[in-house]
MARBA-3410 file (N, C-alpha, C, O; in Angstrom, 1 decimal):
51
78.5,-0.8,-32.3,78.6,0.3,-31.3,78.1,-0.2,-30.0,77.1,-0.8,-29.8 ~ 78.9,0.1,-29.2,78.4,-0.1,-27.5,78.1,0.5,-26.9,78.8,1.4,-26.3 ~ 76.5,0.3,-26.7,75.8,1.9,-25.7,76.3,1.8,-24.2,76.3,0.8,-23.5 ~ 76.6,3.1,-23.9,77.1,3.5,-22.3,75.4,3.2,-21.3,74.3,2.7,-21.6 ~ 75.9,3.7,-20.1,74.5,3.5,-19.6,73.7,5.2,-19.7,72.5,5.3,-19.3
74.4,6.3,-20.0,74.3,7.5,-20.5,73.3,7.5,-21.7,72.4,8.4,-21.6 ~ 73.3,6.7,-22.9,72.6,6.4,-23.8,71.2,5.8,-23.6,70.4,5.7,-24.5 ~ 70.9,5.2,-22.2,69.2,4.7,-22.3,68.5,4.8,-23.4,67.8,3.9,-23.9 ~ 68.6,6.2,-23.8,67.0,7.2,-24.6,67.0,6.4,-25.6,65.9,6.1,-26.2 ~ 68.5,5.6,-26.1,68.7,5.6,-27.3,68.3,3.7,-27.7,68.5,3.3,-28.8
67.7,2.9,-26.6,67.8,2.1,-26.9,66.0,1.6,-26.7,65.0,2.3,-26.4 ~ 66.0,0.8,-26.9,64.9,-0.4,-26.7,63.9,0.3,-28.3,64.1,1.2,-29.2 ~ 62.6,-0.5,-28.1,61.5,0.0,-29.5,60.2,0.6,-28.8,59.6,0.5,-27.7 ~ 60.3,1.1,-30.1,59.0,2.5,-29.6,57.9,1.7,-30.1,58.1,0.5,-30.1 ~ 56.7,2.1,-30.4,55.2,1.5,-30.9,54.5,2.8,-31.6,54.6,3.9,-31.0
53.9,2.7,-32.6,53.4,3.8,-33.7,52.6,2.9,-34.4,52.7,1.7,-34.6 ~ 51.8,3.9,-34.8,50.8,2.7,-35.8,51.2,3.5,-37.2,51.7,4.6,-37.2 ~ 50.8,2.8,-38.3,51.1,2.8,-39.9,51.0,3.6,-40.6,51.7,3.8,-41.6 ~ 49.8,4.5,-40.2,49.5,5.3,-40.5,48.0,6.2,-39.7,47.0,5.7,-39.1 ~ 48.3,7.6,-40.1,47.2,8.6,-39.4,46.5,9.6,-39.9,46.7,10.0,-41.1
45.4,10.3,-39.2,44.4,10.9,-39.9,43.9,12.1,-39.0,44.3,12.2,-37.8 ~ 43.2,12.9,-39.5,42.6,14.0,-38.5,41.5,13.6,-38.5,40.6,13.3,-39.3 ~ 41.5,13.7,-37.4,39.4,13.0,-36.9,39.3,13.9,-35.6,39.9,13.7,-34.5 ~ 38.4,14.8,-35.8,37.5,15.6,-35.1,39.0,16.7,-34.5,39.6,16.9,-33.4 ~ 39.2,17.1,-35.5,40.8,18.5,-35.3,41.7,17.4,-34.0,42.1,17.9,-33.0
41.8,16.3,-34.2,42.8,15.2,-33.8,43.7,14.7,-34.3,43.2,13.8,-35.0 ~ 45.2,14.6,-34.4,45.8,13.2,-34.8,45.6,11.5,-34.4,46.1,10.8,-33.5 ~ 44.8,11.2,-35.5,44.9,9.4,-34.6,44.9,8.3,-35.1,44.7,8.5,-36.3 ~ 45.0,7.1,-34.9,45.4,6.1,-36.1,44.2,6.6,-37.2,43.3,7.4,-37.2 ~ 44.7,6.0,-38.0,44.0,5.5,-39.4,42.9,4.9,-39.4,43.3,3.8,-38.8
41.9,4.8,-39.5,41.2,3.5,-39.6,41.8,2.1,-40.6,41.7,2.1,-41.8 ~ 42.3,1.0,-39.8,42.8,0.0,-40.4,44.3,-0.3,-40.4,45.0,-1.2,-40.9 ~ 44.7,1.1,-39.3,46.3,1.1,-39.6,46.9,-0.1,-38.7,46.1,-0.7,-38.0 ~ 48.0,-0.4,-38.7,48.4,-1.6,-38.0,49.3,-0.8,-36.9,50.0,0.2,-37.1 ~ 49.4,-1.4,-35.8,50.4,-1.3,-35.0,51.4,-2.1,-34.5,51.4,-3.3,-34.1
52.5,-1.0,-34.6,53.6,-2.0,-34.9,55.2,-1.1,-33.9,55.2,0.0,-33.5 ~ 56.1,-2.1,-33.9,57.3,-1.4,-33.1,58.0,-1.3,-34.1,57.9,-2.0,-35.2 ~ 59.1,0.1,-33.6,60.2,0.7,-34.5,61.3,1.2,-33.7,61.0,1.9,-32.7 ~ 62.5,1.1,-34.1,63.7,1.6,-33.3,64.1,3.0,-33.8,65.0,3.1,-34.5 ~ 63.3,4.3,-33.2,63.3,5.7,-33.8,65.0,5.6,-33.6,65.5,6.7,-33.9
65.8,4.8,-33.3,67.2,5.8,-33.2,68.2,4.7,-33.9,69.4,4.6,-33.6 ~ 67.6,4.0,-34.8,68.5,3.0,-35.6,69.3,4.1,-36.7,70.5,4.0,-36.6 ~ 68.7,5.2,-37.7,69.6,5.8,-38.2,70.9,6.6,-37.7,72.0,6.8,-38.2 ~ 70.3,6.9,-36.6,71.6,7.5,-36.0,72.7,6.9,-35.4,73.9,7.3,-35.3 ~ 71.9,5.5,-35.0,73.5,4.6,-35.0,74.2,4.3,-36.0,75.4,4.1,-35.9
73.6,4.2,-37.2,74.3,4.0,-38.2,75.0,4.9,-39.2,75.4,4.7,-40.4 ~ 75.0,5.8,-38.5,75.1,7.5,-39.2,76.7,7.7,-38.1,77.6,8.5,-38.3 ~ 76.6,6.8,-37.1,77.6,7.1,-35.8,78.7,5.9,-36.2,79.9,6.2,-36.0 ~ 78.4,4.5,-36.8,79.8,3.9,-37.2,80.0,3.9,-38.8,80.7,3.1,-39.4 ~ 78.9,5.3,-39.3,80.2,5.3,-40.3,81.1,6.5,-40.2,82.2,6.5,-40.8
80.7,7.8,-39.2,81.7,8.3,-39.2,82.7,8.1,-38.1,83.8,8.7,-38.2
END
């Protein structure tokens, strides 16, 4: 698939850690979680060349 320049949102990788916890009525890492990059919009490309 070939992104337009309309598509930006949909490209590059995001950064999230492994896992999370509530600490003091917070969302926030884990203690020990790893941080790592992820492409939030890989399913939808792939959801887009198969239909």
């Amino acid at each position: 698939m070939e992104l337009k320049a309309t598509d930006y949102a949909y490209a590059g990788r995001w950064w999230r850690f492994s896992a999370y916890e509530w600490r003091y009525g917070l969302i926030a890492p884990a203690r020990g979680a790893r941080l790592e990059t992820y492409d939030p919009w890989e399913s939808l490309r792939r959801m887009r060349r198969v239909s």
